[in-house]
C-alpha positions as CSV (number, residue, x, y, z in Angstrom):
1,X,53.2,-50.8,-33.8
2,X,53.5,-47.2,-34.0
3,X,54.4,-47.1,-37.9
4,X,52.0,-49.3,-38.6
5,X,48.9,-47.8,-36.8
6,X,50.5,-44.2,-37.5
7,X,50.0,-45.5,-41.4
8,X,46.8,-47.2,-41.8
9,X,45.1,-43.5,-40.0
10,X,46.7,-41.2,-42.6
11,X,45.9,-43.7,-45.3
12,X,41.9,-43.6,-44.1
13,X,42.8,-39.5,-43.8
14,X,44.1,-39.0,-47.5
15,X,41.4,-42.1,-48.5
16,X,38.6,-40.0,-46.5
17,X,39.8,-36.5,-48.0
18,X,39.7,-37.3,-51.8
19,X,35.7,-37.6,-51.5
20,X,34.5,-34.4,-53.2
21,X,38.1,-31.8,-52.1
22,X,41.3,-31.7,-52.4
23,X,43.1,-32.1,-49.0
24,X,45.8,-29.8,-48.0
25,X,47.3,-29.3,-44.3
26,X,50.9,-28.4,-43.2
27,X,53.4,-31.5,-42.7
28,X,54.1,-32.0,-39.0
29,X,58.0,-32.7,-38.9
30,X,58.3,-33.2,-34.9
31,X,55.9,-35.9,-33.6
32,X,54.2,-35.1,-30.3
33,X,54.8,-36.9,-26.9
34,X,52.4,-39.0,-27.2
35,X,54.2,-41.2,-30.0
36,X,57.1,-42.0,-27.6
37,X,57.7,-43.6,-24.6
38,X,57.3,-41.6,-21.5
39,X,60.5,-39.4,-20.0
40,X,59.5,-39.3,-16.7
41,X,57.7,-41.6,-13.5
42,X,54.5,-40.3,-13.2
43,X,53.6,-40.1,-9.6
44,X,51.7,-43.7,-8.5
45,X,47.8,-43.1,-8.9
46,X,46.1,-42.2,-5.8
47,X,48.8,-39.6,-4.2
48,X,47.2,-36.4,-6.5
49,X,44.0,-34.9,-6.5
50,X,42.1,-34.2,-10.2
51,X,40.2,-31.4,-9.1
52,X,36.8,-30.9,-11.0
53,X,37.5,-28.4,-13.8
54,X,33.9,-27.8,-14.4
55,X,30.5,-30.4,-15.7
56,X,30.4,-31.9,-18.7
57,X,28.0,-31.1,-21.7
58,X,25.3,-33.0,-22.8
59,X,23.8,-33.4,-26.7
60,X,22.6,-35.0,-29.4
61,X,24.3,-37.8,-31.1
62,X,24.2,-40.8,-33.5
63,X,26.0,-44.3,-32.7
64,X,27.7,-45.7,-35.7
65,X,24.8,-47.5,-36.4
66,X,22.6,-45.0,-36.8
67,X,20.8,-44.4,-33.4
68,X,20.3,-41.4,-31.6
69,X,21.3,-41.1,-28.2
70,X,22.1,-38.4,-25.3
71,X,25.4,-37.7,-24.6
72,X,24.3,-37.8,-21.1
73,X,23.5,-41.5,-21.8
74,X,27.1,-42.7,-22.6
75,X,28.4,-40.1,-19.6
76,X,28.5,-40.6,-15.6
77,X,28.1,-44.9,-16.1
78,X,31.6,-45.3,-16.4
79,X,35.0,-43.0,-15.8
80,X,35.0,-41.5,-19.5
81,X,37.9,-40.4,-21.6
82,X,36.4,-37.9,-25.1
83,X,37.8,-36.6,-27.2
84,X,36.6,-34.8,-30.6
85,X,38.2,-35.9,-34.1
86,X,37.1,-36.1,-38.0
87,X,38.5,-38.9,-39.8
88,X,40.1,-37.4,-42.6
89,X,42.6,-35.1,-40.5
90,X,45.9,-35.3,-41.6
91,X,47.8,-33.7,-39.1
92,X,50.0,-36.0,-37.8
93,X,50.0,-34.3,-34.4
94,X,46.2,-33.9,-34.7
95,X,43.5,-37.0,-34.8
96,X,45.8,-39.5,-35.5
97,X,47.6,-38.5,-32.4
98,X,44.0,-38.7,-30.1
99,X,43.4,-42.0,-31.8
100,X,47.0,-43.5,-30.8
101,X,46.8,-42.4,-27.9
102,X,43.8,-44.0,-26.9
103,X,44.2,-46.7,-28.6
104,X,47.3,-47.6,-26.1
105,X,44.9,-46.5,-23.5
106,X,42.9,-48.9,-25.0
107,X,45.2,-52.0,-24.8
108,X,46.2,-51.1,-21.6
109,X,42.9,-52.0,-20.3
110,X,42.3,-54.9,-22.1
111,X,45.1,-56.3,-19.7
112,X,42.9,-55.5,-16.6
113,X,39.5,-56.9,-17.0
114,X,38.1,-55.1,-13.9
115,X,39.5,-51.9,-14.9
116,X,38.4,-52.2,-18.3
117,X,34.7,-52.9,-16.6
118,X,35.3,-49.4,-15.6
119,X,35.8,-46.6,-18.1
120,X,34.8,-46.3,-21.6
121,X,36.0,-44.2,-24.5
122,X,34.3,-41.8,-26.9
123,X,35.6,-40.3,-29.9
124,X,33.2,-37.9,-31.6
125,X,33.3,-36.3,-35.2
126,X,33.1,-32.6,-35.8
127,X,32.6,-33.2,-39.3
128,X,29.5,-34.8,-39.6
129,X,28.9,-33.8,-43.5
130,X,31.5,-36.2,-44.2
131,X,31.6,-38.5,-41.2
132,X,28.5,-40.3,-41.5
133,X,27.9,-43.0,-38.8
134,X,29.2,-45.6,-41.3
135,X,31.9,-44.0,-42.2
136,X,32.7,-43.9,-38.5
137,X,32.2,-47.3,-37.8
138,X,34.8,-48.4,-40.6
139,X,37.2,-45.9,-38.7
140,X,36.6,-47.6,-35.7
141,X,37.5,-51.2,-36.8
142,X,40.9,-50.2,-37.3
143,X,41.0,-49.1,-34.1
144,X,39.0,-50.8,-31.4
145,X,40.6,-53.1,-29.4
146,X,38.7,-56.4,-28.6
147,X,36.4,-56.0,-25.2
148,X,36.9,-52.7,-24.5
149,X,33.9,-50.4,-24.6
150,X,35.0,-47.2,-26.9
151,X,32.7,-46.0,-28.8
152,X,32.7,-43.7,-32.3
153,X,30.1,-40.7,-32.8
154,X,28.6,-38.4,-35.1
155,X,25.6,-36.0,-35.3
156,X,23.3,-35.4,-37.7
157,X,24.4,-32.3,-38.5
158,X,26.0,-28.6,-37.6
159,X,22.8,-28.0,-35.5
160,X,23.5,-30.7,-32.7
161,X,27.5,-30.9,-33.2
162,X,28.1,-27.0,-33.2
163,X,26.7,-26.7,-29.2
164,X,28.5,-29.5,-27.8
165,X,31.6,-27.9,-29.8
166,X,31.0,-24.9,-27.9
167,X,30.2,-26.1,-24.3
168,X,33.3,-28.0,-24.4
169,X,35.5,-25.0,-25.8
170,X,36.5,-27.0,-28.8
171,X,37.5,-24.2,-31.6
172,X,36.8,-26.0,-34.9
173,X,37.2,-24.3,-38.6
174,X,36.9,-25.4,-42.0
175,X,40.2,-24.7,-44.1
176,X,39.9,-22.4,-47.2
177,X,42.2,-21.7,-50.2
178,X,42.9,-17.9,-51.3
179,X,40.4,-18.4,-53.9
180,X,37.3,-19.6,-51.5
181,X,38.4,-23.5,-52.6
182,X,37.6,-25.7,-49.3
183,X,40.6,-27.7,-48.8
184,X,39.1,-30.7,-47.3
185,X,41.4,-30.2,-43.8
186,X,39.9,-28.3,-40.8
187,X,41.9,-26.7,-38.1
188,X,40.7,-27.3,-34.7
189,X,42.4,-27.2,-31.4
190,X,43.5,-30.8,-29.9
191,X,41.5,-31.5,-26.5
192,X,40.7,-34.9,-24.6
193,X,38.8,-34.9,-21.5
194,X,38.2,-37.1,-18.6
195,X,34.7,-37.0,-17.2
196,X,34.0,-39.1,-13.5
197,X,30.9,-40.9,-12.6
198,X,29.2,-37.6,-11.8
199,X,29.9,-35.9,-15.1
200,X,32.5,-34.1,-13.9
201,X,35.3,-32.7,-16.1
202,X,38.8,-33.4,-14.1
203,X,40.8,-33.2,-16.6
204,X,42.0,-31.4,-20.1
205,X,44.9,-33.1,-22.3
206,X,46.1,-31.0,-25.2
207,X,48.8,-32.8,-27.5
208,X,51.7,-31.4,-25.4
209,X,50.6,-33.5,-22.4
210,X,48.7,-36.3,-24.4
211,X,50.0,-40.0,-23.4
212,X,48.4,-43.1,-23.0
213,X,50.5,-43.7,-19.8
214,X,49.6,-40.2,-18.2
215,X,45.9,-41.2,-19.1
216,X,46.0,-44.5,-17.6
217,X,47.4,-42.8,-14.2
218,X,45.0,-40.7,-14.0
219,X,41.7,-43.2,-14.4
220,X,43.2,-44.8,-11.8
221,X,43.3,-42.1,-9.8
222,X,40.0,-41.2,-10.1
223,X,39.1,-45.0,-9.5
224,X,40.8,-44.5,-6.2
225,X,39.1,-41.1,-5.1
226,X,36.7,-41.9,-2.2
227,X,36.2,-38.0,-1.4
228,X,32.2,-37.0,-1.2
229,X,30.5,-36.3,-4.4
């Protein structure tokens, strides 16, 4: 599973890249964590606290079919995981590695339908000059798994993306050649959150510390938490 998913996302990458530049980025030659099984027993869900690491950010974003909605209105239903990708990163320890990861994440709850009930995903583009919500949506049929509620965004442009961007602390910046040549790639620093039911942020994955297992422990754990609001 992992060659073959790992394949079909730098495929759509190079595919996505060759519209209008000429896509460079450094080869990874270590994959991250997140591609392997997990070393360790996490400890079971329930016996650690996620303490709130601040409230998320609200903005302006389009579905993949084309309608605009509030952040805010995907946010607080459901335990949330979000994370912030463009389609045609190559980095191998980058976006593909968010979308694998939740794409376990995402099998994993399609073996619990009352879990699954529970949380939704939300991947949202930084690059919405290229990633338009259809190009989106054809990212997201290689990816979704059947039932669960994950969800694939863009904006409609740098005005509504470059706030949210910045409310999250999400460093993003396009990739330029010597000779002022954009190369198509954009380096950006690798963040997934988990937001609760009040829009709370309790907890920051970067790709040293990104696996679907450690995700999965820790929905449940906030599943469990019966502390006040």
């Amino acid at each position: 599973m992992v060659l073959k998913l790992f394949l079909t996302l730098l495929a759509f990458a190079a595919a996505s890249a060759s519209i209008g530049a000429t896509h460079e980025h450094p080869v990874q030659t270590e994959l991250a964590p997140g591609y392997a099984e997990l070393e360790f027993v996490p400890p079971a869900p329930g016996t650690y606290a996620l303490p709130p690491l601040g409230v998320a950010a609200d903005g302006s974003v389009l579905l993949d079919d084309g309608q605009t909605r509030r952040l805010y209105e995907l946010i607080g239903a459901k335990v949330t995981v979000l994370s912030f990708i463009y389609t045609s990163c190559s980095d191998v320890n980058g976006c593909p590695l968010a979308a694998y990861v939740l794409r376990g994440v995402a099998e994993q709850l399609q073996k619990d339908p009352t879990l699954k009930e529970q949380v939704r995903l939300l991947s949202i583009s930084f690059d919405p000059e290229h990633d338009t919500p259809a190009v989106m949506s054809d990212y997201a049929a290689r990816l979704v798994a059947d039932g669960v509620d994950w969800r694939f965004l863009t904006t409609a442009g740098p005005v509504q993306i470059d706030p949210i961007l910045s409310a999250y602390d999400q460093w993003v910046q396009k990739d330029y050649a010597a000779d002022g040549r954009y190369l198509g790639s954009m380096s950006h620093i690798l963040r997934i959150y988990l937001i609760d039911r009040q829009r709370r942020i309790r907890n920051i994955y970067t790709m040293s510390f990104l696996h679907a297992d450690l995700l999965m422990n820790d929905i449940r754990t906030l599943l469990l938490d019966k502390s006040p609001n």
